[in-house]
C-alpha positions in Angstrom: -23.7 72.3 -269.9 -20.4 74.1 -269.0 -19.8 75.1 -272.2 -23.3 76.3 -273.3 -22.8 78.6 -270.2 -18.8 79.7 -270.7 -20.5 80.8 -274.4 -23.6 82.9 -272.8 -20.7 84.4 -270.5 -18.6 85.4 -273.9 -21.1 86.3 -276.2 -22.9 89.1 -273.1 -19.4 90.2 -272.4 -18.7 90.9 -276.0 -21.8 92.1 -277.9 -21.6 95.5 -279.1 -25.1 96.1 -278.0 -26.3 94.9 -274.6 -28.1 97.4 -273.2 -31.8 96.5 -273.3 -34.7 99.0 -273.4 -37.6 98.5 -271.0 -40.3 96.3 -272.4 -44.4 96.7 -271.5 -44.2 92.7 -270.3 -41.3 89.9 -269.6 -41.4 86.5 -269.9 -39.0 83.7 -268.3 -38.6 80.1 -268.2 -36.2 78.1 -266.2 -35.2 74.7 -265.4 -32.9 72.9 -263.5 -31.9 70.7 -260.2 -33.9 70.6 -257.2 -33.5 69.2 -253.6 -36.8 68.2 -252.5 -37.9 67.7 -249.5 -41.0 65.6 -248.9 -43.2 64.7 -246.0 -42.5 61.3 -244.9 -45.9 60.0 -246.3 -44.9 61.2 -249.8 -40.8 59.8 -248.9 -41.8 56.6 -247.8 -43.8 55.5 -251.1 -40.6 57.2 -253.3 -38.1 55.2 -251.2 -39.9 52.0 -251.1 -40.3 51.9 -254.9 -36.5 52.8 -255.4 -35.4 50.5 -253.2 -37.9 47.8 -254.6 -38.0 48.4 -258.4 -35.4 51.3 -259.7 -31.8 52.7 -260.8 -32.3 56.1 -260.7 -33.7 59.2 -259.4 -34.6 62.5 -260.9 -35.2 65.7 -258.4 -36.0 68.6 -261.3 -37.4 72.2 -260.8 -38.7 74.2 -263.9 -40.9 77.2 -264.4 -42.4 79.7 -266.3 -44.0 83.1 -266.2 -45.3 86.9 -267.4 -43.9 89.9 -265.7 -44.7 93.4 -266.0 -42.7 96.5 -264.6 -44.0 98.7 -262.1 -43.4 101.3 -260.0 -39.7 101.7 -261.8 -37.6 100.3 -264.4 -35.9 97.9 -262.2 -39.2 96.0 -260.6 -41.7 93.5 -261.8 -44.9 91.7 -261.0 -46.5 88.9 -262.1 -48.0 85.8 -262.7 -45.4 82.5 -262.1 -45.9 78.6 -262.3 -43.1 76.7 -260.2 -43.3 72.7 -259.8 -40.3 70.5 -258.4 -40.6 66.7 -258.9 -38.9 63.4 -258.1 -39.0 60.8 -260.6 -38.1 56.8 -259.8 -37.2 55.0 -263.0 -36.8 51.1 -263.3 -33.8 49.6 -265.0 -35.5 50.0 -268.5 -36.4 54.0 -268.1 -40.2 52.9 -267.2 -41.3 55.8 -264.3 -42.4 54.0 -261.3 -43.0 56.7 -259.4 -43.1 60.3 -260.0 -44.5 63.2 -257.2 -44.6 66.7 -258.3 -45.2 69.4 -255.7 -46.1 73.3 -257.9 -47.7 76.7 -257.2 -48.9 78.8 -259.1 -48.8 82.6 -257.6 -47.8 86.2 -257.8 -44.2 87.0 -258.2 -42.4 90.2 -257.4 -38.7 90.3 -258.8 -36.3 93.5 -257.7 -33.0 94.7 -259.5 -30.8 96.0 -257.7 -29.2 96.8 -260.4 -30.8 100.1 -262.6 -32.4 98.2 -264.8 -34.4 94.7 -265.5 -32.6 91.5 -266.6 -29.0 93.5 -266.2 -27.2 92.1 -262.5 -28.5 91.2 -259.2 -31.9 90.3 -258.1 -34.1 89.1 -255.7 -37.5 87.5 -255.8 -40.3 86.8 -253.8 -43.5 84.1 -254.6 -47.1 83.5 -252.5 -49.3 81.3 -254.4 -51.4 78.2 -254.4 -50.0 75.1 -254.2 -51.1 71.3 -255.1 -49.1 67.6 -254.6 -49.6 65.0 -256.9 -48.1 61.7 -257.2 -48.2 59.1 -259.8 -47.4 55.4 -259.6 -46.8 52.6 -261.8 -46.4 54.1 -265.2 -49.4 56.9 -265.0 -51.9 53.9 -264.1 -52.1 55.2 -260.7 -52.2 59.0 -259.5 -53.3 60.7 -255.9 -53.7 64.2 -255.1 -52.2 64.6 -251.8 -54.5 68.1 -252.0 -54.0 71.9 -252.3 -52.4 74.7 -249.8 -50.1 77.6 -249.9 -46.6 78.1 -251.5 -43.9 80.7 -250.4 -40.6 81.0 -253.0 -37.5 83.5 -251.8 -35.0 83.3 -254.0 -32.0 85.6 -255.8 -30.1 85.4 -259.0 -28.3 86.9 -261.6 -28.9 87.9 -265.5 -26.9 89.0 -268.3 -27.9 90.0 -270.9 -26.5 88.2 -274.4 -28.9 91.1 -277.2 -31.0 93.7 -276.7 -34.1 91.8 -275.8 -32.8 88.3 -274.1 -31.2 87.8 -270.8 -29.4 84.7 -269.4 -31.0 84.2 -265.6 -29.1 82.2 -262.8 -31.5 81.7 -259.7 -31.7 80.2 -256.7 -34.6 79.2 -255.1 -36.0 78.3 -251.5 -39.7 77.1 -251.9 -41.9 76.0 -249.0 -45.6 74.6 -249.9 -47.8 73.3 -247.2 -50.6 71.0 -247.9 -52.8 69.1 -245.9 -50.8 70.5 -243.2 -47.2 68.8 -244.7 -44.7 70.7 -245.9 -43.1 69.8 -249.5 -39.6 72.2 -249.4 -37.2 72.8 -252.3 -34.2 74.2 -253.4 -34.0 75.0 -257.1 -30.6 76.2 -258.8 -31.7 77.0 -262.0 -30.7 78.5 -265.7 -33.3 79.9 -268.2 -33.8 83.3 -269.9 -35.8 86.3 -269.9 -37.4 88.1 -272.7 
C-alpha cells in the first residue's frame, strides 16, 4: 500500500501536465478503514459471535458517487453512496457475521484550492440511511430499519494526468436509526475523474 501511494506522490509531482480542465460531471470512489461505532444491540451480536466462533474482524468504509460543479470552478454537488461494515470471520474465512450501516444522500465538496481535485477540501453529506446485518453465512439477515445520515469530512487530491486525481479523505459519519446511532470514521484512498 505504501508504495502504490509513494508512486501516486511521484508520478503528480513529476508529470509534465497536471493541470486539469473543468469537467461537466466528476466521479469518485473510495475505500478504506473504518472505526465503527455500533449501538449496543448491533455490538453485542458482533461480539458474542467473535468471541464464540471467529479469528478476525474487518471494519471497512467504501463509496462511490457523481458530482457536478456549481456555482464556481472549485465546488461540487451531488449524489453519494457511503456504507461502513464489520465483518466476523471463522477460522476458515466463512463470514459469521457481517452489519453494514450506508446512506445514500447529497454531497457538497469545497476546494479551497482554485480549482476541483487540485489541494484541500472539505465535504459535507445529509442522506438516508439503512442498518443491516447478516448472520450465519447470508442464511440469516435483519434490517435494523432506515433514518438519517450526516458525513463531515476533509481531504486532499492530487492530481497524477489531466483528468484523474488521487483523493485522501477523512470522514466522520453519524446515522441514526430507530433512534440508535451507527458512527464512523473512514480514512480513505480512491480517485476522482
Amino acid at each position: 500500500m505504501f508504495k502504490i501511494i509513494l508512486a501516486s506522490v511521484l508520478i503528480s509531482l513529476f508529470s509534465t501536465s497536471t493541470s486539469a480542465e473543468p469537467e461537466d460531471w466528476y466521479m469518485t470512489f473510495n475505500l478504506g478503514p473504518a472505526n465503527n461505532t455500533n449501538p449496543a444491540s448491533v455490538e453485542n451480536v458482533i461480539v458474542s459471535s467473535e468471541n464464540t466462533y471467529a479469528t478476525s474482524r474487518l471494519s471497512l468504509a467504501a463509496e462511490i458517487g457523481l458530482y457536478w460543479p456549481v456555482y464556481d470552478s472549485s465546488t461540487l454537488v451531488g449524489v453519494v453512496s457511503n456504507s461502513s461494515s464489520d465483518s466476523v470471520s471463522n477460522y476458515y474465512g466463512a463470514n459469521i457475521v457481517t452489519h453494514s450501516a450506508s446512506h445514500v444522500g447529497i454531497s457538497a465538496i469545497k476546494y479551497l484550492t482554485a480549482s476541483v481535485g487540485d489541494g484541500l477540501f472539505v465535504r459535507a453529506d445529509l442522506g438516508s440511511a439503512r442498518s443491516v446485518y447478516t448472520l450465519f453465512n447470508n442464511t440469516f439477515g435483519v434490517e435494523n430499519g432506515t433514518g438519517t445520515a450526516v458525513l463531515v469530512g476533509a481531504g486532499y487530491s492530487l492530481p497524477v494526468s489531466s483528468e484523474s486525481r488521487l483523493v485522501f479523505s477523512l470522514n466522520f459519519v453519524n446515522r441514526t436509526i430507530n433512534n440508535e446511532v451507527h458512527s464512523s470514521t473512514q480514512f480513505m484512498i480512491g480517485g476522482l475523474w
